[in-house]
C-alpha positions in Angstrom: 0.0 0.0 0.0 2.6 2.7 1.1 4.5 1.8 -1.9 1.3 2.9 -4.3 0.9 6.0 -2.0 4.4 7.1 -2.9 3.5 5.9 -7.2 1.1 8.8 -6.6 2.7 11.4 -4.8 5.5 11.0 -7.9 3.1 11.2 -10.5 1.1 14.0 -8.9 4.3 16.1 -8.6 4.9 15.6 -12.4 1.9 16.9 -13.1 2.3 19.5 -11.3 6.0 20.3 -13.1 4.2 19.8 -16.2 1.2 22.6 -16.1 4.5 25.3 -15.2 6.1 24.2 -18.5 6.0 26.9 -21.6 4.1 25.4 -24.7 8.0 25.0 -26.1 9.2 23.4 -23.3 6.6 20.8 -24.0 7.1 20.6 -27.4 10.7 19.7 -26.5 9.4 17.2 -24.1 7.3 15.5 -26.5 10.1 15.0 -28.9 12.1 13.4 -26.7 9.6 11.1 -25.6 9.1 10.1 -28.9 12.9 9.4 -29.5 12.9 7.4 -26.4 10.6 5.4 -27.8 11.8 4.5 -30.3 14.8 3.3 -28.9 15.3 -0.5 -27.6 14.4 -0.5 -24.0 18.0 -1.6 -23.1 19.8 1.4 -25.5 17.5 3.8 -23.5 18.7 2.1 -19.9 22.0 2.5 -20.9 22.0 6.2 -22.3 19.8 6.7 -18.7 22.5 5.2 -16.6 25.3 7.1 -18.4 23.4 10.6 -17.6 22.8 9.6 -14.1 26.5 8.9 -13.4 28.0 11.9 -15.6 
């Protein structure tokens, strides 16, 4: 249970980030959803990981 409380806390927060954000800011987000997408799932972990560590 707590750990579905915390699922929504996260997702409410990004919602919240999300109404502040300029119409190009989410045009840029949008792209790179798409791209990440498109990747393989393991190509997108990896280019994840390396951004988290840099």
């Amino acid at each position: 249970m707590e750990k579905e409380y915390q699922m929504t806390t996260v997702l409410k927060y990004v919602e919240i980030l999300d109404e502040d954000l300029s119409f190009k800011e989410k045009k840029i987000r949008d792209s790179v959803l798409r791209y990440i997408k498109r990747m393989k799932k393991s190509d997108a972990n990896a280019v994840f990981l390396e951004k988290l560590l840099a």
